[in-house]
C-alpha positions in Angstrom: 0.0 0.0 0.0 1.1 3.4 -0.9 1.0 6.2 2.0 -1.7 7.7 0.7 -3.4 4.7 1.1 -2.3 3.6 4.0 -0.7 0.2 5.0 -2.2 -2.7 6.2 -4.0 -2.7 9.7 -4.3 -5.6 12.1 -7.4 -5.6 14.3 -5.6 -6.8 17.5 -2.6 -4.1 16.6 -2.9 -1.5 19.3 -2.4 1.9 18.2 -0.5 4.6 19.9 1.1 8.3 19.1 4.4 8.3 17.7 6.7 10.0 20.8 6.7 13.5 18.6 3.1 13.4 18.3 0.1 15.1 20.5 -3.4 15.5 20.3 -4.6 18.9 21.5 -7.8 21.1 21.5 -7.4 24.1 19.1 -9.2 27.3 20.5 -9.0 29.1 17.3 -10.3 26.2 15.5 -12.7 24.6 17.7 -11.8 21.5 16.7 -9.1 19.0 17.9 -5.9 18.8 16.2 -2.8 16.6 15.8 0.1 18.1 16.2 3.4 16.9 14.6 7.0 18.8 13.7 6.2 21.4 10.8 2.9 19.5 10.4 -1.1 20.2 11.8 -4.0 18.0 11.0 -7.0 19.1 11.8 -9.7 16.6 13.2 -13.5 16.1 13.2 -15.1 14.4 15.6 -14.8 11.0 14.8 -11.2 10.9 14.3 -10.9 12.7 17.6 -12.3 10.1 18.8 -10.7 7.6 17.6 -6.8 9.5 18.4 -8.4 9.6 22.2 -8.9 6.0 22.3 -4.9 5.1 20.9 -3.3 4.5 23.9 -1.1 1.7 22.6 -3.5 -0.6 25.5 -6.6 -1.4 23.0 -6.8 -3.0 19.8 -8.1 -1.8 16.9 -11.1 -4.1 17.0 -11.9 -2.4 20.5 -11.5 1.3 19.4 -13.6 0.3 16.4 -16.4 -0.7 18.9 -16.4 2.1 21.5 -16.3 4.4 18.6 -19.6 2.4 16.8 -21.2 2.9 20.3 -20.8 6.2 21.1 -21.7 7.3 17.5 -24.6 5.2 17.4 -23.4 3.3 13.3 -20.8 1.0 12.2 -17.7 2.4 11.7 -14.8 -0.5 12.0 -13.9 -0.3 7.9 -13.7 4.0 8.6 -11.4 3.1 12.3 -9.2 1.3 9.8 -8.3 3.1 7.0 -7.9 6.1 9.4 -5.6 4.1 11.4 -4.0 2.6 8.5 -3.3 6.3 7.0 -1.9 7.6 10.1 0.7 4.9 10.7 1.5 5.2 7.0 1.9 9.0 7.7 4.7 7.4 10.9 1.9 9.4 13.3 0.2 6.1 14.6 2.4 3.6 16.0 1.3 -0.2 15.8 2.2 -3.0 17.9 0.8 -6.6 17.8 -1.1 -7.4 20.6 0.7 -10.3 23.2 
């Protein structure tokens, strides 16, 4: 898979922010944001979300569900590929669960 793309995404991985990475609330935006060197992406709500729940203890498979509960529709294919674009982006890391 190309970067763009994203690469491929286990569902017992468990994500977690690169060391030089931080999720933060922007003010001036109103939004969250994830901050990187020389690089800002801002974030709706669902991928704030998501970046709240990668704390390198749960899986994919168990972000994808609190995620689907608290917004109420299936969203395990979307917690994926937004995963998968973020550690292709080296802003996500992955490691396999023990």
């Amino acid at each position: 898979m190309s970067p763009a793309s994203g690469v491929a995404v286990i569902a017992d991985e468990r994500p977690q922010l690169a060391a030089w990475v931080r999720l933060q609330w922007d003010p001036r935006r109103q939004r969250h944001v994830l901050l990187a060197p020389e690089k800002v992406v801002v974030l709706n709500a669902t991928g704030a979300a998501i970046l709240a729940l990668c704390d390198g203890q749960r899986t994919v498979a168990e972000i994808a569900v609190t995620v689907a509960a608290h917004f109420q529709h299936a969203v395990e294919a979307d917690v994926h590929t937004f995963v998968s674009r973020l550690a292709a982006r080296r802003l996500l890391e992955l490691t396999r669960a023990a």
